[in-house]
C-alpha positions in Angstrom: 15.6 -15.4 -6.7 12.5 -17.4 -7.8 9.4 -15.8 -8.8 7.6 -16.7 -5.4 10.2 -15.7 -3.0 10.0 -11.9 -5.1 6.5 -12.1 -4.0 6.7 -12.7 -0.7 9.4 -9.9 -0.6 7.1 -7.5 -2.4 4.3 -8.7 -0.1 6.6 -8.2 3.4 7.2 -4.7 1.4 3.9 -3.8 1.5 2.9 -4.9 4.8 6.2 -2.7 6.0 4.8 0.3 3.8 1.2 0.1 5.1 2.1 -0.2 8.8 4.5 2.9 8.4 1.9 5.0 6.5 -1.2 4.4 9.6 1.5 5.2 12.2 2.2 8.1 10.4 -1.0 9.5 10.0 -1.5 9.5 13.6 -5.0 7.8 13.8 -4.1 5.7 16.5 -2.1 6.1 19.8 1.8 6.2 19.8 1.6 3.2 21.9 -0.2 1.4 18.9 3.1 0.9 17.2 6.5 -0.1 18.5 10.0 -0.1 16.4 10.9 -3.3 14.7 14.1 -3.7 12.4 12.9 -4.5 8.7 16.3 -5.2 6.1 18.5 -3.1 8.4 15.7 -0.6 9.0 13.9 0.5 11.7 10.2 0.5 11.0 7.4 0.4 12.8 5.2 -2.6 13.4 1.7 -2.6 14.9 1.4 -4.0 18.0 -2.6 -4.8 18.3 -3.3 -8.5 16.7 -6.4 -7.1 15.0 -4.6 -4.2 13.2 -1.6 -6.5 12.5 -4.0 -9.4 10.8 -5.8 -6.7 8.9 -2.9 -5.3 7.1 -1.0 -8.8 7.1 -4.3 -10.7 5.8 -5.0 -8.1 3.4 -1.7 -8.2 1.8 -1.1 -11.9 2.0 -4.7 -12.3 0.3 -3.7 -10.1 -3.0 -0.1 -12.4 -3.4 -1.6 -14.3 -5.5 -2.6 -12.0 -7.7 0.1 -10.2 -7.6 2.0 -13.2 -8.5 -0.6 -13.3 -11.8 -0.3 -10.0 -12.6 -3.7 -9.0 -11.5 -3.1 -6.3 -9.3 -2.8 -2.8 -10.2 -2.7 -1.0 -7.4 -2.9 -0.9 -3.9 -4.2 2.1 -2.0 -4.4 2.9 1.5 -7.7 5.2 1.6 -8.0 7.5 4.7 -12.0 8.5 5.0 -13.9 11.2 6.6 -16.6 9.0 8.7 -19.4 11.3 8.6 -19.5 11.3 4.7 -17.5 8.5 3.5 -15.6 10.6 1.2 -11.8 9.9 0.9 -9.4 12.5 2.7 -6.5 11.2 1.1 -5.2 8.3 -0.9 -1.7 6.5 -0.8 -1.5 4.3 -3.9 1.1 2.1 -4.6 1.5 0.8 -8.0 2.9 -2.2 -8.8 4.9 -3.4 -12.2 6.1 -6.9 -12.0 7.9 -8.2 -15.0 7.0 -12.2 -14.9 9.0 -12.8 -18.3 12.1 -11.2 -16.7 14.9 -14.1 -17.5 17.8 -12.9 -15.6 18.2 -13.6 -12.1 17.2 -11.0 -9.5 19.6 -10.3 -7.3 17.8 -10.1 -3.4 20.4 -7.6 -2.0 19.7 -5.0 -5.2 16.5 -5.7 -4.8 16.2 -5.5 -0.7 18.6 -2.1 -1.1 15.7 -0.3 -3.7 13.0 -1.3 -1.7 15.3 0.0 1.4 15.6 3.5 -0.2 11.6 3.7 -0.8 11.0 3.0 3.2 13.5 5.5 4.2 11.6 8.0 1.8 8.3 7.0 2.9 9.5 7.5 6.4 9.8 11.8 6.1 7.0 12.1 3.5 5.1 12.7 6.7 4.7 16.8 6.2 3.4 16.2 2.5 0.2 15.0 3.8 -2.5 16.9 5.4 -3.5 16.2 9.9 -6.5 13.8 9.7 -9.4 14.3 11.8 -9.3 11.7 14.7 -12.1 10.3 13.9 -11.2 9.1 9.9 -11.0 5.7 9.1 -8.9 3.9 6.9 -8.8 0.7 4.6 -6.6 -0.9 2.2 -8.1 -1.3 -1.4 -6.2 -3.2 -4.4 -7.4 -2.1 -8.0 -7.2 -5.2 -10.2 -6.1 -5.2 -14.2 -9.2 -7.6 -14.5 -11.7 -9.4 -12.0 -10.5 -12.7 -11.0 -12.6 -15.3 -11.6 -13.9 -17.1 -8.0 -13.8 -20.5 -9.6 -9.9 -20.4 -11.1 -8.6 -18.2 -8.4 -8.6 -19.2 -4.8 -8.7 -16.2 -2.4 -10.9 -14.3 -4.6 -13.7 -14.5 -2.6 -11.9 -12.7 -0.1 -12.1 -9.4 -2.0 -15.6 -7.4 -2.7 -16.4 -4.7 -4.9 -16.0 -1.0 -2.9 -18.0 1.0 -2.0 -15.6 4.1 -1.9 -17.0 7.2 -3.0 -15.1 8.8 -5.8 -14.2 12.6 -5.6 -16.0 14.8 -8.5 -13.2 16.7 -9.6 -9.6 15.0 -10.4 -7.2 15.1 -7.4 -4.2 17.0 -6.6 -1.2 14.2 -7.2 1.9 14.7 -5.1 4.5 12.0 -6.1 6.1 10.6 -2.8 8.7 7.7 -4.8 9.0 5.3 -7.1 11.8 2.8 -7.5 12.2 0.6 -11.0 14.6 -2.5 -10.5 13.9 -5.2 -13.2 11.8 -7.5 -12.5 9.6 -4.8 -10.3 8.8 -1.0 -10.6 6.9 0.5 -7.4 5.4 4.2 -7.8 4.1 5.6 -4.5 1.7 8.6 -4.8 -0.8 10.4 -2.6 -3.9 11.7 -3.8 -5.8 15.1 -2.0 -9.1 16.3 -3.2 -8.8 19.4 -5.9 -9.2 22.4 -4.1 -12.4 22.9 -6.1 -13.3 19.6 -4.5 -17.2 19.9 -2.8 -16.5 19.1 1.0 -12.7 19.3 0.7 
């Protein structure tokens, strides 16, 4: 496997990953969602063309970057709307070893990634019930800022304006899967319990 087909795996990965973390949340109606097969999975896929192109646009526009080795992490932030303070953070990190020589292997790599949707899947009860009226967005940290005149897409992305919690959060590991070329941590991140407006 080439180094672009990885990253459109990783990328379909993410896009899986996202959809299944909103539909677990519960932020939108059952009938927002409807059961697609994913590598001999079944996962859920949005079924509104606006949510679909938002998490499908986001993630294809950080590919690229991914593919350079831009991108940090990828977190899907869950915000009270009255303050604009997170509620709760899913953040994916992403290792992607460029320089790896050997050749990747798709079915070792589609069975890891397998094993991290089937955990994300009944991580469900970690997380705390969301108010129904939170929002939600999908943020990427980058290693270093691309520059808009050598990276194409980069205009896409803006700085956040995500308020940062005072105190460190509590971390609850959810999985994390390391399969030369690529390593893939999933966390979630809950205000301190000392947190103001927790």
């Amino acid at each position: 496997m080439e180094g672009g087909e990885m990253v459109g795996i990783i990328g379909e990965f993410l896009e899986v990953a996202i959809t299944c973390l909103v539909s677990l949340k519960g932020i939108y109606p059952q009938g927002a969602f409807e059961r697609r097969r994913y590598m001999n999975l079944v996962v859920q896929k949005a079924r509104h063309p606006q949510l679909q192109d938002y998490i499908h646009s986001s993630v294809n526009g950080l590919l690229p970057f991914i593919q350079k080795g831009l991108v940090d992490k990828v977190a899907v932030i869950f915000f009270n709307t009255h303050n604009n303070i997170p509620l709760e953070q899913f953040i994916f990190t992403l290792r992607v070893n460029h320089s790896f020589d050997s050749k990747v292997e798709q079915p070792h790599l589609e069975f890891s990634l397998r094993s991290f949707l089937v955990k994300l899947s009944v991580s469900h009860p970690r997380a705390q019930p969301l108010p129904r009226d939170c929002r939600w967005e999908i943020t990427a940290y980058f290693k270093s800022l691309p520059q808009a005149s050598t990276s194409k897409g980069s205009e896409l992305w803006v700085p956040t304006d995500t308020k940062q919690w005072q105190q460190p959060p509590r971390i609850i590991p959810v999985k994390s899967i390391s399969s030369e070329p690529l390593s893939v941590q999933l966390f979630l991140e809950i205000p301190s319990l000392s947190e103001p407006n927790a």
